[in-house]
MARBA-698059 format. One record per residue (C-alpha): residue in one letter; chain; x, y, z. Coordinates in nm, 4 decimals, padded with zeros to 6 digits. Each point is the difference from the previous one (the first is absolute). Layout:
N
SITE residuo cadena        x        y        z
SITE       A      A        X        Y        Z
...
% end
This chain:
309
SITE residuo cadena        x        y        z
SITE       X      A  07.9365  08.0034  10.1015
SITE       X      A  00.3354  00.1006 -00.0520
SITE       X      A  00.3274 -00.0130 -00.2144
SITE       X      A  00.3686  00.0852  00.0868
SITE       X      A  00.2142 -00.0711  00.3208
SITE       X      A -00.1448  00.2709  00.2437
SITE       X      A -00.3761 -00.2362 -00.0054
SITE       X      A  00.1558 -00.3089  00.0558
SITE       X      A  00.0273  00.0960  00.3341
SITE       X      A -00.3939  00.0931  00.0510
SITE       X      A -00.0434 -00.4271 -00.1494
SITE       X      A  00.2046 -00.1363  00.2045
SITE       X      A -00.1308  00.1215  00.3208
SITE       X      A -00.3329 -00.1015 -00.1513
SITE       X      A  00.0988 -00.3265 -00.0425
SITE       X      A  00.1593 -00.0197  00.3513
SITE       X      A -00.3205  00.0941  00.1609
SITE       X      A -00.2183 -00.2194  00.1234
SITE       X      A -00.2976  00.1831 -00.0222
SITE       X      A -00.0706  00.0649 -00.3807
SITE       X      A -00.0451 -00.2313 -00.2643
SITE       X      A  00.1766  00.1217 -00.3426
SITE       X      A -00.2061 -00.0769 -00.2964
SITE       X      A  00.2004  00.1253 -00.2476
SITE       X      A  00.2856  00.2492 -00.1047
SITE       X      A  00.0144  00.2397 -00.3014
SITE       X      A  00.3034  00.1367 -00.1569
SITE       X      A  00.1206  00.1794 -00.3234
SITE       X      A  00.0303 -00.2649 -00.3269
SITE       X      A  00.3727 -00.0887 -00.0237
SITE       X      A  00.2127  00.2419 -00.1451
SITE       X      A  00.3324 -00.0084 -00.2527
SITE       X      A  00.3158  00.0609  00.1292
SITE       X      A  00.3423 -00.0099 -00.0486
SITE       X      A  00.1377 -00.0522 -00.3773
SITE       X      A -00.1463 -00.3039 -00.1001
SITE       X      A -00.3258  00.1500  00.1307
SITE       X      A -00.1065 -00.3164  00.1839
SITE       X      A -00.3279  00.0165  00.1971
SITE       X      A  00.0250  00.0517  00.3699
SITE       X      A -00.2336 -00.0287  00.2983
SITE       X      A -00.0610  00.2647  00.2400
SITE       X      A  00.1725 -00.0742  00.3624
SITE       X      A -00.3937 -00.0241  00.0857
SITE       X      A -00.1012 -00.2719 -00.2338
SITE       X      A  00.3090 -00.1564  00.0976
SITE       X      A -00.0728 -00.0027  00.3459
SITE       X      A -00.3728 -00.1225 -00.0503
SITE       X      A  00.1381 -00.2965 -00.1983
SITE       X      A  00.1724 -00.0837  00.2501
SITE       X      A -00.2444 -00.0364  00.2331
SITE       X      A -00.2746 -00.1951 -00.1845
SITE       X      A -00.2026  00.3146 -00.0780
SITE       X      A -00.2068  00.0677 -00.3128
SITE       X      A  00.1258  00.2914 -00.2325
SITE       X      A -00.1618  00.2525 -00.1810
SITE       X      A  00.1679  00.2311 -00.2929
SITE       X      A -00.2629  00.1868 -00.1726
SITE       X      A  00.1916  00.2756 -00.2714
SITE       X      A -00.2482  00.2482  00.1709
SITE       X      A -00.2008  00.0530  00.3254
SITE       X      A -00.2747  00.1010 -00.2050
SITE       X      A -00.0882 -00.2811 -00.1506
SITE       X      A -00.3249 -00.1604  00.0081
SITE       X      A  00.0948 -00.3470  00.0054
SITE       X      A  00.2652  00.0423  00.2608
SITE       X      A -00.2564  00.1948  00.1911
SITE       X      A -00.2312 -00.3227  00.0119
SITE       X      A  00.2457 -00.2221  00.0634
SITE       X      A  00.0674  00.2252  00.3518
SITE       X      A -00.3701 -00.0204  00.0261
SITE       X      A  00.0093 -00.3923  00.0082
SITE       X      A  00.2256 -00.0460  00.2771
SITE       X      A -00.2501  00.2767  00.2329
SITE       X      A  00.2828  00.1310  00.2036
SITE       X      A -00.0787  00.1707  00.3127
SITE       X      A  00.2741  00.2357 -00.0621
SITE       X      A  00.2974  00.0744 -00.2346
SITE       X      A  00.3083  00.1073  00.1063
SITE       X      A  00.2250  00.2348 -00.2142
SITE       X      A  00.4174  00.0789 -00.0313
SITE       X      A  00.1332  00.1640 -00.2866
SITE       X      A -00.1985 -00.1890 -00.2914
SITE       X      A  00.0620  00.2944 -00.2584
SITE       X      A -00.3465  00.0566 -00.0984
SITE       X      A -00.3031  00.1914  00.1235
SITE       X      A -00.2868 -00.2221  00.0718
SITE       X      A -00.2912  00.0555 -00.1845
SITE       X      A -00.4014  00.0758  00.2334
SITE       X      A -00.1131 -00.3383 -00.1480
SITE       X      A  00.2973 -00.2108  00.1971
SITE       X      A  00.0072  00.2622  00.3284
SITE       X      A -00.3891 -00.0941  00.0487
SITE       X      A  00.0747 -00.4020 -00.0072
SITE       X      A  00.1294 -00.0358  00.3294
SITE       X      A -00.2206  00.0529  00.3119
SITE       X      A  00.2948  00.1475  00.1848
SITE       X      A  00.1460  00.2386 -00.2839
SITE       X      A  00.3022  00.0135 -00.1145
SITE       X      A  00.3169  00.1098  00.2315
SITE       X      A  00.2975  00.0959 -00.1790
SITE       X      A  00.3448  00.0153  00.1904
SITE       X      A  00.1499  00.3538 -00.1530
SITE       X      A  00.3203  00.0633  00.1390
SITE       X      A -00.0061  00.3878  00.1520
SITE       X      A -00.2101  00.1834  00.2393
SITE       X      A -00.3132  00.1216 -00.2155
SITE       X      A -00.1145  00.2237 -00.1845
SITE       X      A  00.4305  00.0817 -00.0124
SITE       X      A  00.1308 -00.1541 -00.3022
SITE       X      A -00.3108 -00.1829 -00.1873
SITE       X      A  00.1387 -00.1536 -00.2967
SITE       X      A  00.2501 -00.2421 -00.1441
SITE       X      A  00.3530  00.0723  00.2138
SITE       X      A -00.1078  00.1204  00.3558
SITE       X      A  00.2983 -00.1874  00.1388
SITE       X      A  00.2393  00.1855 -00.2570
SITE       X      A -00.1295  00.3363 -00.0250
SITE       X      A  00.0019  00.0311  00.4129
SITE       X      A  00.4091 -00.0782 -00.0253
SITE       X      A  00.0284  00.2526 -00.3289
SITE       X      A -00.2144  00.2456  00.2053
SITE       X      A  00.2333 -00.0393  00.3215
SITE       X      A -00.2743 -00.0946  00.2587
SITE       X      A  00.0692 -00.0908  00.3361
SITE       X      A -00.3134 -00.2385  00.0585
SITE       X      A -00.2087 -00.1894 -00.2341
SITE       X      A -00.2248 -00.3247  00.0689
SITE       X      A -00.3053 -00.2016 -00.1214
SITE       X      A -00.3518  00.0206 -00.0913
SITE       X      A -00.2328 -00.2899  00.0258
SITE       X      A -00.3037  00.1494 -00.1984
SITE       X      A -00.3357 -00.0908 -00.1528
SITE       X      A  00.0255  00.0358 -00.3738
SITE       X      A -00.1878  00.2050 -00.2075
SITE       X      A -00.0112  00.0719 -00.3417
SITE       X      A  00.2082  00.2622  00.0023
SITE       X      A  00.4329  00.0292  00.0381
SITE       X      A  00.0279 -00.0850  00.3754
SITE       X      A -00.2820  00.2194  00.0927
SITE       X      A -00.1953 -00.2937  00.2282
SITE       X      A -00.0808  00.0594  00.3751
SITE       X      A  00.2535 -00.0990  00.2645
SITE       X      A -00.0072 -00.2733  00.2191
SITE       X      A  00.3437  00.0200  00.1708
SITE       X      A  00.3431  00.1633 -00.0197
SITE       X      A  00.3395 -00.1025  00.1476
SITE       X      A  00.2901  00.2806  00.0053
SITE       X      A  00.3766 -00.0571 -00.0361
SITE       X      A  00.3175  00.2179 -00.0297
SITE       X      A  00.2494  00.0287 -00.3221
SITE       X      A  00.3470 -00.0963  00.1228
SITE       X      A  00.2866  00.1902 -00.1051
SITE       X      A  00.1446 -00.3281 -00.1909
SITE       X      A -00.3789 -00.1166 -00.1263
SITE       X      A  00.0043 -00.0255 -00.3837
SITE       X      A -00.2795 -00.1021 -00.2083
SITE       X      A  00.0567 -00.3739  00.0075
SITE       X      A  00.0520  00.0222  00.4015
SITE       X      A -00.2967  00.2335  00.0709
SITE       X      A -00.2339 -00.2435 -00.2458
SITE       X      A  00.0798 -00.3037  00.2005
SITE       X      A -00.0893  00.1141  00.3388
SITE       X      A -00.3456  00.1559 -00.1130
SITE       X      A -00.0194 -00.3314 -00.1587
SITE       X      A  00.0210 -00.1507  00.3086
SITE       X      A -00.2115  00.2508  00.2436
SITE       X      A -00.2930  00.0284 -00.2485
SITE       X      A -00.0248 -00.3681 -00.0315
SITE       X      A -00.0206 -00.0452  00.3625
SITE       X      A -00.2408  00.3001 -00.0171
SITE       X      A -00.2397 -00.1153 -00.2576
SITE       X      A -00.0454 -00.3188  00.2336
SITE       X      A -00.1129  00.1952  00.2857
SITE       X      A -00.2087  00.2348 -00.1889
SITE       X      A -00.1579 -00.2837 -00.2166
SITE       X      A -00.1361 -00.1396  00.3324
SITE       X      A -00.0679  00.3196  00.1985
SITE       X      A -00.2048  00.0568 -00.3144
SITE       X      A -00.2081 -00.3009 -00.0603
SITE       X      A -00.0940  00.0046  00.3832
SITE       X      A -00.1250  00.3922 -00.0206
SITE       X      A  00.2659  00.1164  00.2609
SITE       X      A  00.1175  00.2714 -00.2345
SITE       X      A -00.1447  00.1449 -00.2655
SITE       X      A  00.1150  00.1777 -00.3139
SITE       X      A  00.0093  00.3934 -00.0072
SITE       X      A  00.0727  00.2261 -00.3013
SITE       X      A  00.3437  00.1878 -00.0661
SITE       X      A  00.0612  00.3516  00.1208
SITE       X      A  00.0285  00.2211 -00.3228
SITE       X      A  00.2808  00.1606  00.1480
SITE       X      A  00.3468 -00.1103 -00.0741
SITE       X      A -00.1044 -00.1915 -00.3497
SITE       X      A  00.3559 -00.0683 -00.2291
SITE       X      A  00.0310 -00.2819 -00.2701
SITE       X      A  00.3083 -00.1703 -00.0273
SITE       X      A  00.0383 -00.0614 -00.4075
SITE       X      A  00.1531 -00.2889 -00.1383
SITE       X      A  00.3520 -00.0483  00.0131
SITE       X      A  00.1783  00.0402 -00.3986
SITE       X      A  00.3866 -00.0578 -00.0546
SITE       X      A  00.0832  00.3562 -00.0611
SITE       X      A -00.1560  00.0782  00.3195
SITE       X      A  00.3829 -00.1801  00.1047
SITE       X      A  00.1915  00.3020 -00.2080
SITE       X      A  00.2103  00.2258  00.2795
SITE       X      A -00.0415  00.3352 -00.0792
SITE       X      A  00.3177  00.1557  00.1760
SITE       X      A -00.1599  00.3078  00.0127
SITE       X      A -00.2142 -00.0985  00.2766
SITE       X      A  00.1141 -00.0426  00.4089
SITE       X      A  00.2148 -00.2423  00.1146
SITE       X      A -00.2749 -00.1338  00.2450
SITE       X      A -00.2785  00.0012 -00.2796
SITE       X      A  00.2499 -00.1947 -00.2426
SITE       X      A  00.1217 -00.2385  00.2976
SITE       X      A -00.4206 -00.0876  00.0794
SITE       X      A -00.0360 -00.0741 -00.4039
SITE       X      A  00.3008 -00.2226  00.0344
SITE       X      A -00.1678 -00.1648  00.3211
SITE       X      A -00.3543 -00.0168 -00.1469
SITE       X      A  00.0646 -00.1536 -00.3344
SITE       X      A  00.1632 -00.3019  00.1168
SITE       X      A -00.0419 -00.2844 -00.1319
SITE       X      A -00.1472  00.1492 -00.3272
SITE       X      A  00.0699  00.2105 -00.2046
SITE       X      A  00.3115  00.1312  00.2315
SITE       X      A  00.1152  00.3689  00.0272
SITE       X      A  00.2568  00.0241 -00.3233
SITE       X      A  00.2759  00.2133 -00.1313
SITE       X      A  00.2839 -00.0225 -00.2476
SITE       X      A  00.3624  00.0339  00.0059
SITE       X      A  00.2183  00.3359 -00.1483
SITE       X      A -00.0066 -00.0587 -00.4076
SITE       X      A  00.1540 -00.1760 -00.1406
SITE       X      A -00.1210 -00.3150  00.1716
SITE       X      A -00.2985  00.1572  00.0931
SITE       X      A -00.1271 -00.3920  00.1106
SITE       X      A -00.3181 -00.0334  00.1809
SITE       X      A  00.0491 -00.0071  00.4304
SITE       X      A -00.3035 -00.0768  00.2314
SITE       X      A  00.0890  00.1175  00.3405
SITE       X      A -00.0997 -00.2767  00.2660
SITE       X      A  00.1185  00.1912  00.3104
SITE       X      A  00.0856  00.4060  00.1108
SITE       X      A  00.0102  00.1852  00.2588
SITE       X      A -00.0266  00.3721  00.0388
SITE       X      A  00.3434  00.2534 -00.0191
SITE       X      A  00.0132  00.3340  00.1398
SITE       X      A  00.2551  00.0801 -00.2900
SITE       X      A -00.0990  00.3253 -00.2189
SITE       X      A  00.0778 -00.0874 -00.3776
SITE       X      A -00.1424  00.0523 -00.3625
SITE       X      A -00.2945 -00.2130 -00.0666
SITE       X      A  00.1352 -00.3175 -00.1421
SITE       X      A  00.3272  00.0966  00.0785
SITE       X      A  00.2344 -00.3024  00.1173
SITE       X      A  00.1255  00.1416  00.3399
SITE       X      A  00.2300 -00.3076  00.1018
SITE       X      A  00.0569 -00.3543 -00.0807
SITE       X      A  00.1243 -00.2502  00.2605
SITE       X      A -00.0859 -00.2761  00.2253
SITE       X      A -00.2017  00.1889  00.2073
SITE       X      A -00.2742  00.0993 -00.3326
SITE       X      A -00.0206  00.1331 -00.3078
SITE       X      A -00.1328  00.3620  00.1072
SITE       X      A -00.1969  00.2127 -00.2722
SITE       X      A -00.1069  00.3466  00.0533
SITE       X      A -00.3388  00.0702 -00.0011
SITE       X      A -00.2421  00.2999  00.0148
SITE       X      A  00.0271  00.0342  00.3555
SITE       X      A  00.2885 -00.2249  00.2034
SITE       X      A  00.1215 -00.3218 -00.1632
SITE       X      A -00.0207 -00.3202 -00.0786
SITE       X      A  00.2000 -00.2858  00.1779
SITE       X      A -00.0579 -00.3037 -00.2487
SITE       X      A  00.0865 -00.2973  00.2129
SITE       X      A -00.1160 -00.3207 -00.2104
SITE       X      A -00.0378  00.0139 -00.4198
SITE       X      A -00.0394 -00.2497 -00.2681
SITE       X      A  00.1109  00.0811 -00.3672
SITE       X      A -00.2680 -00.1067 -00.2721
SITE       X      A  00.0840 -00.3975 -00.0835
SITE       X      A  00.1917 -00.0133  00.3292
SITE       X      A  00.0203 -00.1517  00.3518
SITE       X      A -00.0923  00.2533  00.2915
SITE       X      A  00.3107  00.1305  00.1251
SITE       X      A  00.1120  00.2244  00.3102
SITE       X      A  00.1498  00.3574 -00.0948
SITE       X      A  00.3566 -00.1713  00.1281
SITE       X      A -00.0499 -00.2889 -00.2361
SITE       X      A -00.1164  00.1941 -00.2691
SITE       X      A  00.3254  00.2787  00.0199
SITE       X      A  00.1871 -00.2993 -00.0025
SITE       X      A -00.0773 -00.0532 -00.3922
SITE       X      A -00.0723  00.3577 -00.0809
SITE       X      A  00.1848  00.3327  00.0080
SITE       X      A -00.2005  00.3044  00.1012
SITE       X      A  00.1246  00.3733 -00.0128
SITE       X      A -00.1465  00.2623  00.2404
SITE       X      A -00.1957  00.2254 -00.2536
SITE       X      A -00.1164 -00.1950 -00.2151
SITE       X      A -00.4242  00.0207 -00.0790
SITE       X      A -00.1996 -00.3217  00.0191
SITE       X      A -00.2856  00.0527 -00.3179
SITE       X      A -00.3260 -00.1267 -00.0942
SITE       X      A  00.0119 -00.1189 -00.3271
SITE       X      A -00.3414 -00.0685 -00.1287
% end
């Protein structure tokens, strides 16, 4: 069971393996996009097509028909990544094995929708995955087995998502068959240390100038690809910019302040240090270096980048 990118991973090394047989997959129904709203397939249910495999897209978890139809097929045991629902006591019993879910930080840190995100936003050094037995609750099952990794300096949300992908696919194999075979066995989380990582909205991407350089440079990181750390230029433009790329500047300037402008960055003052804006894309435009994007545009040392709302 799963829907975007990051549990495509967790499938494929499923289907790799010799030593399961996959019954089925379950994803998310289709979902409009773009601006002729056409229906489009989760990367999951793409994936499963590809491979030959039956697929499920109930609306809801919960519902008693889909909850049969799991039933049916008898699995021994389910295996979750980022579906987007919480599964209801009737479907967790079905299974003789449970269900594990894949959750990408170490729990109970950062239960919730955006682990990956919020431990960039936060500025952690380490984060890592959780294969755990569900329960009914929001990541609250026992754990089987954790794996730890460190935050690189240049990790950004897309970056950071793709190689927990990657370990906690491998890791779910392991603990899938460590499992079944009784050589470890699940044990509840500590109730220290407990921290839910809400979804991700666009305005979370708004920079507030007022806040450090280094808090405003780990939004920038963190929100990548979606919904991107954003600004907008001095009036009267005052156009949309998501920022793609920064670095921190120990430079001491009015919050929002443009310090400098050159092919070195675009550097904004912030509440503490400075901004060094390195890559930037204007709303309805290509993604542009701060050397190509001078090239087109004058900036003048003093000037205030706003949030228009």
């Amino acid at each position: 069971m799963g829907t975007p990118g990051l549990a495509c991973a967790s499938l494929q090394v499923l289907l790799d393996s010799q030593q399961f047989e996959l019954a089925a997959v379950v994803t998310q129904p289709d979902r409009p996009k773009g601006r002729d709203l056409k229906l489009i397939p989760s990367p999951v249910k793409d994936l499963a097509l590809r491979n030959g495999l039956a697929v499920f897209q109930p609306a809801r978890a919960r519902d008693e028909q889909f909850i049969e139809i799991v039933r049916q097929l008898q699995p021994d045991l389910v295996a979750v990544a980022a579906y987007g629902q919480i599964l209801p006591p009737a479907l967790l019993e079905v299974p003789r094995f449970g269900c594990l879910n894949v959750h990408t930080s170490l729990l109970p840190k950062y239960r919730g929708a955006a682990p990956i995100q919020w431990a960039i936003l936060n500025g952690d050094s380490e984060t890592g995955v959780t294969i755990m037995k569900m329960d009914a609750g929001l990541d609250t099952g026992e754990i089987l087995s954790q794996e730890r990794i460190r935050i690189l300096e240049d990790d950004n949300g897309k970056t950071l998502q793709d190689r927990l992908a990657q370990i906690g696919a491998q890791l779910l194999v392991s603990t899938i068959v460590e499992y079944a075979t009784g050589k470890i066995q699940p044990y509840p989380q500590p109730p220290e240390g407990v921290s839910y990582a809400r979804k991700i909205v666009k305005e979370d991407g708004r920079i507030d100038w007022s806040q450090p350089a280094r808090r405003i440079c780990n939004r920038v990181r963190g929100l990548i690809p979606w919904p991107g750390a954003f600004t907008h230029l001095p009036s009267p433009q005052s156009d949309l910019l998501k920022i793609w790329s920064a670095a921190v500047a120990d430079i001491s300037a009015a919050p929002g302040e443009l310090v400098s402008a050159d092919k070195t960055g675009i550097v904004v003052g912030c509440g503490e240090q400075a901004l060094r804006i390195l890559t930037l894309q204007r709303e309805g435009a290509r993604r542009l270096t701060s050397e190509q994007f001078l090239a087109g545009r004058h900036l003048q040392r003093g000037q205030l980048l706003g949030q228009p709302r």
